[in-house]
C-alpha positions in Angstrom: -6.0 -8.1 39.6 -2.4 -9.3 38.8 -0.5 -6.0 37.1 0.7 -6.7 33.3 4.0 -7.4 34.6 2.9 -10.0 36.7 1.3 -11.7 34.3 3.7 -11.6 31.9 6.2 -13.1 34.6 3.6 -16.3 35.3 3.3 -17.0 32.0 7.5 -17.1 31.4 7.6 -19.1 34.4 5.1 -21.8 33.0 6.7 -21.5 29.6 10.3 -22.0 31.2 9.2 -25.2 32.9 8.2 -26.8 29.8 4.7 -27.9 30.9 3.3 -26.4 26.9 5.9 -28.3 24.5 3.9 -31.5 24.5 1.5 -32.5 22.0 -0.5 -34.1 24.6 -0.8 -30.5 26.2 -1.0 -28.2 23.1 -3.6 -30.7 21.5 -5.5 -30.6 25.0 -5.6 -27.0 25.3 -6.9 -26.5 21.4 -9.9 -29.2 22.1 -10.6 -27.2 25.1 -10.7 -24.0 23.0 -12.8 -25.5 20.5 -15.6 -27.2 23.9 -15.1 -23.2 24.7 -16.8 -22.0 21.5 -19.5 -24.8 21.2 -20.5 -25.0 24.8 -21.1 -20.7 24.5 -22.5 -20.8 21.3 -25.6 -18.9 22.0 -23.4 -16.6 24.3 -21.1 -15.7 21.4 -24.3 -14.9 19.2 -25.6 -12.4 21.6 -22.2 -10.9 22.0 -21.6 -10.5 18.1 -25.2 -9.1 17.9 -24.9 -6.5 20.4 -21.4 -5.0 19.6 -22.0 -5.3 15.6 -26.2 -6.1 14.9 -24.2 -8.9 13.7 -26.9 -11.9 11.8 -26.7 -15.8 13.0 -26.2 -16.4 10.0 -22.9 -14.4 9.5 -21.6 -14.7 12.7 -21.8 -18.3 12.4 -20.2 -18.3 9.0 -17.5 -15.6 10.0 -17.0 -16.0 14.0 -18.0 -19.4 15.0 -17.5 -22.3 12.4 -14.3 -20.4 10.8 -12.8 -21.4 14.3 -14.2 -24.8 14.6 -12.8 -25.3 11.7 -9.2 -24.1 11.9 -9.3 -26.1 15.1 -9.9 -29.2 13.8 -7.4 -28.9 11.1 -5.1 -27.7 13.4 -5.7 -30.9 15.7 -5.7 -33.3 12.9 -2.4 -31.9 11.5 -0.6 -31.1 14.8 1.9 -34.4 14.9 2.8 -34.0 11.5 3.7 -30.2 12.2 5.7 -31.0 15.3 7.9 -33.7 13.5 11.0 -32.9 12.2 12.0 -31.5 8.7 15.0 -33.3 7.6 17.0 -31.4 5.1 19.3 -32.6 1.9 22.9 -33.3 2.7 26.2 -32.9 0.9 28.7 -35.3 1.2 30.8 -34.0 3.7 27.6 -34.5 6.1 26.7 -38.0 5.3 26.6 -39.7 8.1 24.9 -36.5 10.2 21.3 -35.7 10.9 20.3 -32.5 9.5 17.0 -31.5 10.3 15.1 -28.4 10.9 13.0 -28.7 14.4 10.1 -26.2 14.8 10.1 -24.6 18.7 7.7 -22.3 20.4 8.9 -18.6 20.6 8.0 -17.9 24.6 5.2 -15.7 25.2 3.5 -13.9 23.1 0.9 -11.0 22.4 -2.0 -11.1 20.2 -3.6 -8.1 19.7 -7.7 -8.2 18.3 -9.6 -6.2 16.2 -13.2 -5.1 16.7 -14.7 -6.1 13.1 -14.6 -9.8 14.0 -13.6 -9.9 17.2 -13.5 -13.6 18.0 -12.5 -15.1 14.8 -9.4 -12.3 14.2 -8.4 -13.3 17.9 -8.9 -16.8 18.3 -7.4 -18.2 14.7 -3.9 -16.8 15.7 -4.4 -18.0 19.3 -5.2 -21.3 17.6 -1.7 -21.1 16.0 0.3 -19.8 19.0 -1.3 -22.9 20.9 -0.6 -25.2 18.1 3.6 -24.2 18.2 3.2 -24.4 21.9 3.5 -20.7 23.3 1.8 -19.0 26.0 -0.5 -16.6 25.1 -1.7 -13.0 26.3 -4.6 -11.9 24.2 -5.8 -8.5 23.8 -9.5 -7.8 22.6 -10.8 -5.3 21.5 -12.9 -2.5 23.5 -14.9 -1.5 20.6 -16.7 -5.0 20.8 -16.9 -4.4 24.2 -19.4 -7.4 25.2 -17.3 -10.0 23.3 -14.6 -8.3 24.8 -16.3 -9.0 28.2 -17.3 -12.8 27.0 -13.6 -13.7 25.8 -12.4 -12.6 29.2 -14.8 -14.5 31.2 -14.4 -17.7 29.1 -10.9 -18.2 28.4 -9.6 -18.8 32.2 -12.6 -20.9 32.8 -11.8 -23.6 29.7 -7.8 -22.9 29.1 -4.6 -23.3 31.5 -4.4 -20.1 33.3 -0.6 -20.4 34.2 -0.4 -20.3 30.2 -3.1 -18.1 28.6 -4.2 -15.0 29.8 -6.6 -12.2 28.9 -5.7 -8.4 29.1 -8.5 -6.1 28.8 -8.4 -1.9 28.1 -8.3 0.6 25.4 -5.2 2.2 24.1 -3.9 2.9 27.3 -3.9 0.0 28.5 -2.5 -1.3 25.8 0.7 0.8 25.3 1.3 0.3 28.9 1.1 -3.6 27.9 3.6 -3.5 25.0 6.3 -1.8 27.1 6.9 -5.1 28.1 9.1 -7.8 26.3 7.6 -9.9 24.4 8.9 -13.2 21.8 6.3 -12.5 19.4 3.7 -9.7 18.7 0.7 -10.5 16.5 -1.4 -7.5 15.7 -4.6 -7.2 13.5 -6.0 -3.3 13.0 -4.9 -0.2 11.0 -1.6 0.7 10.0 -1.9 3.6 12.1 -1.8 1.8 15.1 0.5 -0.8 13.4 3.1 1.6 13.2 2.9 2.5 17.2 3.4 -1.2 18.3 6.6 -1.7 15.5 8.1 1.1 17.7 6.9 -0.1 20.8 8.3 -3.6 19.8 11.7 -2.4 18.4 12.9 -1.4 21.9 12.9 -5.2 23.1 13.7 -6.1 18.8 10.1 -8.2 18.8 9.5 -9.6 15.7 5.7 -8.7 14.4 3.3 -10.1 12.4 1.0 -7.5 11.2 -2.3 -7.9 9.3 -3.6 -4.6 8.5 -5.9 -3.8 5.0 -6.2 -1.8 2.4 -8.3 -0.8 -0.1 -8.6 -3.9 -1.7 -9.8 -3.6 -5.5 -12.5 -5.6 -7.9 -11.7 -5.6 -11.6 -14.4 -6.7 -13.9 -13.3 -6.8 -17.4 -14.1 -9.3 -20.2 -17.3 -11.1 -21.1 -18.9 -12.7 -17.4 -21.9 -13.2 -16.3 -23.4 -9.7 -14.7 -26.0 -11.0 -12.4 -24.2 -13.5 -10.9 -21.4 -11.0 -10.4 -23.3 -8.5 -9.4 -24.7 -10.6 -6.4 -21.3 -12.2 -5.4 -19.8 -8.8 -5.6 -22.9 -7.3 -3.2 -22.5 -10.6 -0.8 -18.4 -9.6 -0.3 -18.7 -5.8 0.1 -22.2 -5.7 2.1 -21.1 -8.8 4.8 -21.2 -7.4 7.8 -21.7 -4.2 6.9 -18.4 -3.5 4.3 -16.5 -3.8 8.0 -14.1 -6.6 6.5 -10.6 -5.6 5.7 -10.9 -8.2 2.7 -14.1 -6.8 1.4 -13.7 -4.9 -1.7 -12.8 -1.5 -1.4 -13.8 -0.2 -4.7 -14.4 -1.6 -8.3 -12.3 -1.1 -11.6 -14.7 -1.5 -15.0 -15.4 0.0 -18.1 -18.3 2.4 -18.7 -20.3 -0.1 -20.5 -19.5 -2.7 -17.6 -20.8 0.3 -15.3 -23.9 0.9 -16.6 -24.8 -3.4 -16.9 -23.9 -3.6 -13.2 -25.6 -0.7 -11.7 -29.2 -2.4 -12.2 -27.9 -5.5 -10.9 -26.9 -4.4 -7.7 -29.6 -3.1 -7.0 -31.6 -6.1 -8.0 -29.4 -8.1 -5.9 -29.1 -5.8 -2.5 -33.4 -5.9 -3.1 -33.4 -9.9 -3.0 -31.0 -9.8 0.2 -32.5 -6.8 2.3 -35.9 -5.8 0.8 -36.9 -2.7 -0.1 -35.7 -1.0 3.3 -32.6 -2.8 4.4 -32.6 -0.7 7.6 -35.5 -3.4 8.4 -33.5 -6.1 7.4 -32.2 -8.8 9.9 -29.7 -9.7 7.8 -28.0 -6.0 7.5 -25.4 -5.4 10.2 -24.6 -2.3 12.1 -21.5 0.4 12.4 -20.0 -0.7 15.3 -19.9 2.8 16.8 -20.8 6.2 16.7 -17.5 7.4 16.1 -17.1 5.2 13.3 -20.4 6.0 11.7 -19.6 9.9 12.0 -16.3 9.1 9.8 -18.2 6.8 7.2 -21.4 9.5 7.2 -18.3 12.4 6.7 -17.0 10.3 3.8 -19.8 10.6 1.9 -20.2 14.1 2.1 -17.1 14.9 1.3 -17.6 12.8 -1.7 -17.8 14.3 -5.1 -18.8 11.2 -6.4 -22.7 10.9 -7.2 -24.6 8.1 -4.9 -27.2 6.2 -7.3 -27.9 3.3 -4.6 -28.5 3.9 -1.1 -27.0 6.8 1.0 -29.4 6.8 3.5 -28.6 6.8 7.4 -29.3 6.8 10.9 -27.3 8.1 13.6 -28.7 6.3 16.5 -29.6 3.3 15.2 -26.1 3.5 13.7 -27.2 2.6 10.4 -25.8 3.0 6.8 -27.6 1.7 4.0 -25.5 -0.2 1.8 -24.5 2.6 -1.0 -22.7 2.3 -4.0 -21.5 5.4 -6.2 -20.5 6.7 -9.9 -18.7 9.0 -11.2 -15.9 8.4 -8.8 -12.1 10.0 -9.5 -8.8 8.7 -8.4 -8.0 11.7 -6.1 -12.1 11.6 -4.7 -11.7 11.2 -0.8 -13.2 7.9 -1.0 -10.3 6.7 -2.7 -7.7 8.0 0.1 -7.9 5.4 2.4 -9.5 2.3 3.0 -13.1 2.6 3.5 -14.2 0.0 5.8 -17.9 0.5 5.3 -21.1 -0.5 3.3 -19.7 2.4 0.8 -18.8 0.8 -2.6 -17.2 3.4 -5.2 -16.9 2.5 -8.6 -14.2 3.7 -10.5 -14.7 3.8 -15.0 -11.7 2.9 -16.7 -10.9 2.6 -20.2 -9.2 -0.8 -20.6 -7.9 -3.9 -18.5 -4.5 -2.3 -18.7 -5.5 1.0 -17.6 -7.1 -0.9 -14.2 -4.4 -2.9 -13.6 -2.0 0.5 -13.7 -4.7 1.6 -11.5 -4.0 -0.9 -9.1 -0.1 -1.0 -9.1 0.0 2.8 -8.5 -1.7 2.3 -5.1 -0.7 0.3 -1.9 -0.3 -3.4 -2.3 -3.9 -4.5 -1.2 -4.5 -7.2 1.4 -6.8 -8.9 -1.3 -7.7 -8.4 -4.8 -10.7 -10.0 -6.8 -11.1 -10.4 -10.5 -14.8 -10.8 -12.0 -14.5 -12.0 -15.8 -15.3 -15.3 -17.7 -12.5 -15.2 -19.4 -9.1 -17.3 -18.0 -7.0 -14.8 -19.6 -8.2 -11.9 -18.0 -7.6 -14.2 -14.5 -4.4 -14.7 -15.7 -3.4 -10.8 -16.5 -4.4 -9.4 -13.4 -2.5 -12.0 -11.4 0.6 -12.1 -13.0 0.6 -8.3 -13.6 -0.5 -7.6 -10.0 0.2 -8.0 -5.8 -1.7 -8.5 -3.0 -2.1 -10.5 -0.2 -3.9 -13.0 -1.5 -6.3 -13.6 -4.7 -9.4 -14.8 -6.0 -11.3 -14.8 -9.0 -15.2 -14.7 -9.2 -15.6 -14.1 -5.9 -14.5 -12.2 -2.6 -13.4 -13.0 1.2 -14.0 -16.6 0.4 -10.2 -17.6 -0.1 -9.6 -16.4 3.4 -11.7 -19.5 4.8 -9.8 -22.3 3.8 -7.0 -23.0 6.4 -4.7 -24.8 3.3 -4.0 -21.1 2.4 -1.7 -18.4 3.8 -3.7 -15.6 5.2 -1.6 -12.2 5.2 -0.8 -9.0 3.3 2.4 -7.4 1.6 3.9 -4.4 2.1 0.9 -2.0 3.6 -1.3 -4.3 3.7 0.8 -6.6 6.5 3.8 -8.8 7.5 3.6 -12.2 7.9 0.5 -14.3 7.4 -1.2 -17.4 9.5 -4.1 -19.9 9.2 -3.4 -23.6 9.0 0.2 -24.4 8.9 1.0 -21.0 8.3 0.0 -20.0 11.9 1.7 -22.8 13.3 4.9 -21.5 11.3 4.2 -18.0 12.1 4.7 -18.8 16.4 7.0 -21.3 15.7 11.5 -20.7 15.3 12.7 -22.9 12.9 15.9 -24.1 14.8 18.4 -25.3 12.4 20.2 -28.7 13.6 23.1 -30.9 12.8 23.6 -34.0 14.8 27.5 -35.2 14.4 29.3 -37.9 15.6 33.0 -38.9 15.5 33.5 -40.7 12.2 34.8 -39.7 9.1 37.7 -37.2 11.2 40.1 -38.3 8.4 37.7 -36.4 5.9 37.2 -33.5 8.8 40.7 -33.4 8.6 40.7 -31.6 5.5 39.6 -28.4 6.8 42.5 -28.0 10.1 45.4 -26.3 9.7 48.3 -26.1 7.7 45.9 -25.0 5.0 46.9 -26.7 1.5 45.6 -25.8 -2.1 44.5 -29.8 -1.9 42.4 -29.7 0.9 40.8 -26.7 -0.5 39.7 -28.8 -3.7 39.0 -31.3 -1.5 36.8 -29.9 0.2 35.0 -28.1 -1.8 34.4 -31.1 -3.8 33.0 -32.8 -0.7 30.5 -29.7 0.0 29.2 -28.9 -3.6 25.6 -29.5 -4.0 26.5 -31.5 -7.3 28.2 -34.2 -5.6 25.6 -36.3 -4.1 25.7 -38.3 -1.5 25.1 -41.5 -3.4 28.7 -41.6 -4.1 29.0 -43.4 -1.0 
């Protein structure tokens, strides 16, 4: 097998000859990427199912059609996104073409997470293809038979002098980041987020990071209880609470509390039964390790469990668990929780939740439950996050007409739709002159003179438009 150097120096050498800057090729490649994920479908399924006890159902929603979908929009959109931007121009630059030209970085890295291991590595692929990079990708090990699928497929449907797959735990994948690259995208913790953006300050690689948070749910206001209480169950309890857009925790008053408690567990009944262990709709930790920390959590936990709390160790199975009686310094509340473990936390008033909020880490998302605009409207103007939805959770993220990123903590830089092709792309800055109008370029040469300054500035001011002409 070709060493990480070696790779890295076939891909520079394809990139240098020019063969991805088409939109014949880039379009190619993405329509092969989408035949890739159609023609494995079933494949993919099994994969997803054995790393994660993943449903069809979800891994459809959240794996297979999410991708389908950001590739068509990519495709259909792909012409207009390589076009040129042409910029407003003073007077002094008339008769130039001033544009802004969108160019592909080089190479870059995209590094996978294990939660949702094909859609949070294929999106930004989609993206760096789109802008016209090459592309190592880096799965995850933890979801080690999609891991295994993604390597297989990949050289068999896309160019391999341009896209490549490394495979290998943390090892492998410091020993991969010692190289330079033009561009590192990284999805995971900020743990390990903090080890690449010192990996990739040695070579001054710019990074786009989407990490987490504990992402919060306020409900506040008059709103409809079992409606919330079942979109609220749906967003925390997809695939398993191992979403880094799920929400973390909820903000509510007492009175709030004690409505929704019933109607959680009237909801979690309808989707998993009585014993959601049974369930086939009820996904698994991906891994002992990670169960052991989740299971630790909740003993630590001074808070009081009043749904779920069951487990399983081998079958590495939580139950989907939701607790009272939460405080702001319970271990629960220290970091993000990335489980089926929903907290609730009682607070006395709106304002005292959204101080809540703003004393913590900007989230990666933030939802808002109420029937009431103005309660919408508070939290959003009052708060930050990533990104934001009312009424609901995670489903913002699925629409590719949105940004998808965090701020601060929670991540740098965001991707999906345009924004991915922006996110691989450098926005070159261009001014096409010719020779006239030297007379007026005159004004700027030496001997310097108070009237050429006034001149000149008057040419160049922003309020002088070019319709003088």
């Amino acid at each position: 097998m070709d060493s990480k150097s070696d790779i890295l120096d076939k891909l520079r050498r394809s990139f240098r000859s020019g063969v991805t800057t088409s939109e014949q090729f880039r379009g190619a490649q993405l329509s092969q990427l989408m035949s890739m994920i159609k023609d494995n479908e079933e494949e993919i399924l099994q994969a997803l199912h054995k790393d994660l006890g993943k449903p069809k159902f979800e891994a459809i929603l959240a794996e297979i059609d999410i991708v389908i979908n950001e590739l068509h929009y990519a495709i259909d959109n792909l012409h207009n996104w390589m076009q040129p931007e042409y910029v407003t121009k003073s007077l002094a630059t008339k008769f130039d073409d001033c544009f802004v030209r969108r160019e592909p970085l080089g190479v870059v890295l995209i590094i996978g997470p294990w939660n949702y291991p094909l859609q949070l590595l294929i999106l930004p692929m989609v993206g760096a293809i789109a802008a016209g990079n090459c592309v190592i990708i880096k799965p995850s090990e933890v979801s080690a038979a999609t891991d295994e699928l993604i390597a297989d497929l990949i050289p068999k449907y896309l160019s391999q002098d341009c896209y490549a797959v490394v495979r290998g735990g943390p090892e492998e994948t410091k020993a991969l980041l010692q190289n330079r690259f033009d561009h590192i995208f990284y999805t995971g913790s900020q743990a390990v987020a903090r080890s690449i953006l010192q990996q990739a300050s040695v070579h001054l690689t710019p990074v786009t990071l989407e990490l987490g948070g504990k992402c919060p749910c306020l409900i506040f206001g008059q709103v409809g209880i079992a409606a919330a209480a079942r979109r609220l169950a749906w967003a925390k309890f997809f695939n398993a609470g191992q979403s880094c857009v799920a929400p973390d925790y909820v903000l509510c008053s007492q009175a709030t509390c004690d409505a929704l408690l019933p109607a959680l567990r009237e909801a979690l009944k309808d989707f998993y039964g009585n014993t959601p262990q049974t369930s086939p709709d009820f996904s698994r930790i991906v891994s002992q390790r990670h169960w052991t920390r989740l299971t630790e959590l909740l003993k630590k936990s001074s808070a009081k469990v009043v749904v779920g709390g069951e487990s399983d160790q081998e079958d590495k199975y939580i139950a989907p668990t939701v607790l009272v009686d939460v405080a702001a310094d319970d271990v629960l509340m220290e970091e993000e929780i990335f489980g089926p473990i929903l907290p609730i936390v009682t607070v006395e008033s709106l304002k005292k939740a959204i101080d809540f909020v703003n004393g913590m880490e900007k989230p990666l998302a933030l939802y808002v439950f109420s029937d009431e605009n103005s309660v919408a409207t508070t939290v959003l103007e009052k708060t930050s996050s990533g990104g934001f939805c009312s009424n609901d959770g995670i489903i913002h993220m699925t629409l590719p007409g949105l940004p998808f990123g965090g701020v601060g903590a929670s991540g740098w830089g965001s991707y999906h739709g345009r924004w991915g092709f922006e996110a691989f792309s450098h926005r070159r800055a261009c001014m096409m002159r010719g020779w006239a109008m030297e007379r007026l370029n005159g004004l700027r040469y030496p001997p310097y003179r108070d009237d050429k300054l006034s001149w000149l500035r008057w040419t160049a001011s922003p309020k002088k438009s070019c319709s003088l002409m």
